[in-house]
Residue frames as qw, qx, qy, qz and C-alpha x, y, z in Angstrom:
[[0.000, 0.890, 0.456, 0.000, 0.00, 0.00, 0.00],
 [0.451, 0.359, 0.072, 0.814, 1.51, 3.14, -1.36],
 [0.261, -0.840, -0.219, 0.422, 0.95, 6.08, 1.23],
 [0.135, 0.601, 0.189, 0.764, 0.77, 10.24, -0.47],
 [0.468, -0.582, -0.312, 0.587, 1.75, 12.85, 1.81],
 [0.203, 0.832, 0.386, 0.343, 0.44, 16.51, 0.36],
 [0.281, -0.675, -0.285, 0.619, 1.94, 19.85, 1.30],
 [0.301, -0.176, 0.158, 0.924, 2.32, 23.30, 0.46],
 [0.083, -0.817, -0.444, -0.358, -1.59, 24.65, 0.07],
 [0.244, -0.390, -0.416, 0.784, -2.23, 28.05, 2.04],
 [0.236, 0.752, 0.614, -0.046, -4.06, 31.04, 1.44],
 [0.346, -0.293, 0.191, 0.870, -3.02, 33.37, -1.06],
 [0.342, 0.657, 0.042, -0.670, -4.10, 36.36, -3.27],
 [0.785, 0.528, 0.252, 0.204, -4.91, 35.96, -6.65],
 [0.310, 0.921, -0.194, 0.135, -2.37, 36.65, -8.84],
 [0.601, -0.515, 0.606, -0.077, -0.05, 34.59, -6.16],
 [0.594, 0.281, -0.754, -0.016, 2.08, 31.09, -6.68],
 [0.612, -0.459, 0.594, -0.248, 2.18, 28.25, -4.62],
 [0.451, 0.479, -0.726, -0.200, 3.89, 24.88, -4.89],
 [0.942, -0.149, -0.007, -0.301, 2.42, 21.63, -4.36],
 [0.115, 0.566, -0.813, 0.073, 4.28, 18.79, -2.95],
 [0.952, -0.095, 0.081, -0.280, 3.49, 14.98, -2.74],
 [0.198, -0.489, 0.838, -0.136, 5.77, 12.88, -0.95],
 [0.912, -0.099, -0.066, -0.393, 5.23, 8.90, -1.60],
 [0.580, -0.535, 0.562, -0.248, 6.05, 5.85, -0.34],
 [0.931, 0.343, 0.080, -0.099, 7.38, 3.73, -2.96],
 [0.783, -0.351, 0.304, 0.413, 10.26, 1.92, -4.00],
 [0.298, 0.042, 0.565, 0.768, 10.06, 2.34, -7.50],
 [0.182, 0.614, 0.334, -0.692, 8.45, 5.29, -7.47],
 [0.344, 0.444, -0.424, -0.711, 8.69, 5.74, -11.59],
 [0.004, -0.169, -0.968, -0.183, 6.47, 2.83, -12.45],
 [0.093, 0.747, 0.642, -0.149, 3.69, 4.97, -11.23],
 [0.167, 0.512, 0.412, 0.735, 2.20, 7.57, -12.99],
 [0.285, -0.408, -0.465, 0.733, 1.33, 10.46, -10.98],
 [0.079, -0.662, -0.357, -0.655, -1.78, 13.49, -11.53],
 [0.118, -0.005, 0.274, -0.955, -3.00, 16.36, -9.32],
 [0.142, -0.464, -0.836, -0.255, -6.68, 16.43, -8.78],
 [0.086, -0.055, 0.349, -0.931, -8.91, 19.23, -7.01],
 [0.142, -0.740, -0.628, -0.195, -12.64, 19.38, -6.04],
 [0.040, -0.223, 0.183, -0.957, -13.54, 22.76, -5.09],
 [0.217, 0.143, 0.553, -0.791, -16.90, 23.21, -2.45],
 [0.627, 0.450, 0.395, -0.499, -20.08, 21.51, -3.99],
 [0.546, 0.632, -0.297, -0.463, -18.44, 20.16, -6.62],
 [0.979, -0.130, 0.140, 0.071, -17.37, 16.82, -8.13],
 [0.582, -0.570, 0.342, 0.468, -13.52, 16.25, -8.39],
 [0.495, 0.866, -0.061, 0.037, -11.93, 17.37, -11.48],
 [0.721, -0.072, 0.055, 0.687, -8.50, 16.39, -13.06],
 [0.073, -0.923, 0.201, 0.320, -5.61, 19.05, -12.97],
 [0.251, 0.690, -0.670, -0.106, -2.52, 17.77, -14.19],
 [0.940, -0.228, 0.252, 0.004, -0.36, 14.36, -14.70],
 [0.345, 0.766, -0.489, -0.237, 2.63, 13.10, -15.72],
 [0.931, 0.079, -0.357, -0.023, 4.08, 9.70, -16.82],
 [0.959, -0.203, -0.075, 0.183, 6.42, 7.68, -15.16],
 [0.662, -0.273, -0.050, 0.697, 9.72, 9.24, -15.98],
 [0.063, -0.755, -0.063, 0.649, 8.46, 13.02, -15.95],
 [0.229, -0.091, 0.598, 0.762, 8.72, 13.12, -19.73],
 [0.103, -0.434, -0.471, -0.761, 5.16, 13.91, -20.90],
 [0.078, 0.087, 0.696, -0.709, 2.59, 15.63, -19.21],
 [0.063, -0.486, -0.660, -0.569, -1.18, 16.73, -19.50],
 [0.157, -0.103, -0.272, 0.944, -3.29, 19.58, -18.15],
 [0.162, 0.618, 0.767, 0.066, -6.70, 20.31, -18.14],
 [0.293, 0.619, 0.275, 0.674, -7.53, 23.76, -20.23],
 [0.314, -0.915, -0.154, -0.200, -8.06, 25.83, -17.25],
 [0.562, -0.733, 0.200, 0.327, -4.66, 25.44, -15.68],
 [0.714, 0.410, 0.258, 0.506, -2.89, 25.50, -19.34],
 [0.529, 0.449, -0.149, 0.704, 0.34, 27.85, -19.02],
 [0.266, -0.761, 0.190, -0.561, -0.12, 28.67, -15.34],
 [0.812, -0.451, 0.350, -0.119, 0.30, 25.29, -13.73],
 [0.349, 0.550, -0.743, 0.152, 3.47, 23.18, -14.34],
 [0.927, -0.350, 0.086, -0.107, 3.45, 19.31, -13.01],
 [0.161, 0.768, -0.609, 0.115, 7.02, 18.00, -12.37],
 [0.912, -0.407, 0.022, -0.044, 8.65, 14.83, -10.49],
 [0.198, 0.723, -0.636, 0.184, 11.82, 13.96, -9.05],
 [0.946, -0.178, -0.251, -0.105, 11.60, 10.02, -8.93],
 [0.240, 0.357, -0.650, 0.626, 15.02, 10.56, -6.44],
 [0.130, -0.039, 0.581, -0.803, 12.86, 11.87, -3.76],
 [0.045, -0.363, -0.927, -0.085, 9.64, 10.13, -4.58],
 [0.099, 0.609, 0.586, -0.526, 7.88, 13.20, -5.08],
 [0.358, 0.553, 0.540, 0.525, 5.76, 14.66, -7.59],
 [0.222, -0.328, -0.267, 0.878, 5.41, 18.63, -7.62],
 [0.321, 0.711, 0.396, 0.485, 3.08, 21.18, -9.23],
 [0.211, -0.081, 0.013, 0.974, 3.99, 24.75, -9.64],
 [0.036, 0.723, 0.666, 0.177, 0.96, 26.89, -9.90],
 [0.028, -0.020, -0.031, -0.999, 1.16, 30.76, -11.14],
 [0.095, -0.064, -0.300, -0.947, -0.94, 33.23, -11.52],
 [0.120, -0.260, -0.953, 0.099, -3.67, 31.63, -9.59],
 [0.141, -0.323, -0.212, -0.911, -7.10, 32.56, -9.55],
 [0.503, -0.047, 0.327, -0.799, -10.12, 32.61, -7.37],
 [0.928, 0.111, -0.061, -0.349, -11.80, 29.91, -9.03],
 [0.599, 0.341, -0.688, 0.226, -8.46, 27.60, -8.51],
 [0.463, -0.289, 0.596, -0.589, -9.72, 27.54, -4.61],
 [0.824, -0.004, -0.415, -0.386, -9.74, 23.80, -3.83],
 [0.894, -0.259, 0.328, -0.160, -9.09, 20.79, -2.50],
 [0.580, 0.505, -0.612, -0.185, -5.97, 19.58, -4.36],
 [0.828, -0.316, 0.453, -0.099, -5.52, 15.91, -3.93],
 [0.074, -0.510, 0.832, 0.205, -1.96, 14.21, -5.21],
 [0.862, 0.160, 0.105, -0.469, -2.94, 10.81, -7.00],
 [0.168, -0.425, 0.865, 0.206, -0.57, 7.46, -7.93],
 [0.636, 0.288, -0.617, -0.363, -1.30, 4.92, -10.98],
 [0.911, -0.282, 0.258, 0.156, -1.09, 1.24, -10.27],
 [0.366, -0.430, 0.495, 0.660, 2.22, 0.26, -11.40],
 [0.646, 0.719, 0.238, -0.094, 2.12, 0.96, -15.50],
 [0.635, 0.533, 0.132, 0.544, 4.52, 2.04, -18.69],
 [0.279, -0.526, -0.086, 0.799, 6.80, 4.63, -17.73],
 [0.160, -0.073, 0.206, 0.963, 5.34, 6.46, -20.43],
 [0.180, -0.446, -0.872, -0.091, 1.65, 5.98, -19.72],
 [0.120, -0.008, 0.368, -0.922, -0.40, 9.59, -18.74],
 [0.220, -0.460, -0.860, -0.001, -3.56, 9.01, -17.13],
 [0.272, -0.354, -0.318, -0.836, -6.63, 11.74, -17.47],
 [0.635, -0.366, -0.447, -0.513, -9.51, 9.86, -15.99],
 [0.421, -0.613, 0.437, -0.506, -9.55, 9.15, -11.77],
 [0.929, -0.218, 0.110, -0.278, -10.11, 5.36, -12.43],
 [0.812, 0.473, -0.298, 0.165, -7.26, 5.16, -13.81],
 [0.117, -0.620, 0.558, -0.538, -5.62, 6.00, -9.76],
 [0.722, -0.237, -0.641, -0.109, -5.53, 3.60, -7.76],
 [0.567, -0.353, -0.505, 0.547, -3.81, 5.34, -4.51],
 [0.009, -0.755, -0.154, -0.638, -4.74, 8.75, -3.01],
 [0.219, 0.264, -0.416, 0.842, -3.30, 11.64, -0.60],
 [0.105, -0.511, -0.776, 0.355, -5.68, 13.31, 1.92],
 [0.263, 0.806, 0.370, 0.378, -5.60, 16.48, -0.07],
 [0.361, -0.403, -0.185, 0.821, -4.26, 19.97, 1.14],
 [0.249, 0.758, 0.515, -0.314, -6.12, 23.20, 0.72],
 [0.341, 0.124, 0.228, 0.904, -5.33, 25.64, -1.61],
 [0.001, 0.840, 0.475, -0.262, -7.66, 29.17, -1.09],
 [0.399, 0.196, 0.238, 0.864, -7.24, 31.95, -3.67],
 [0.095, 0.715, 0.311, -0.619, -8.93, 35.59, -2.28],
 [0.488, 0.771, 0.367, 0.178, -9.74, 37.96, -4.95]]
């Protein structure tokens, strides 16, 4: 059982950055694909970002295109996103997410395609 350890929400102004972090517990930490997820208050979760296995391709859902940035550093078993220019409506829940094992070159869109999940960490963007 693969254990995700979230950090680095807080509450900033729009127009702010903040960097996600998601520590896991794996040996071979680049066998699993890794994505970002968020649900924001009364809504249903909703992908953000992913990236394959060895950090070579990614994907992004159209709202966070050229402001968010996923990353990993399969050293330190952790996957990162970068998030500029954030906006009010980017207030969520963000919740780190791990593949079963798969192709290192395998990016995965859809939630079923997770099989292990963080507890989430807040992110809050004021106007």
């Amino acid at each position: 059982q693969m254990r995700l350890v979230e950090s680095g929400g807080g509450l900033v102004q729009a127009g702010d950055s903040l960097r996600l972090s998601c520590a896991a517990s794996a040996r071979t930490f680049g066998v699993y694909a890794m994505g970002w997820f968020r649900q924001a208050p009364g809504k249903e979760r909703e992908f953000v970002a992913a990236v394959n296995g060895i950090g070579a391709s990614t994907a992004y859902t159209d709202s966070v295109k050229g402001r968010f940035t996923i990353s990993r550093d399969n050293d330190k078993n952790t996957v990162y996103l970068q998030m500029n220019t954030l906006k009010p409506e980017d207030t969520a829940v963000y919740y780190c997410a791990a593949s079963a094992p798969t192709t290192p070159w395998r990016v995965a869109r859809a939630s079923e395609n997770y099989r292990y999940w963080g507890q989430g960490t807040q992110v809050t963007v004021s106007a």
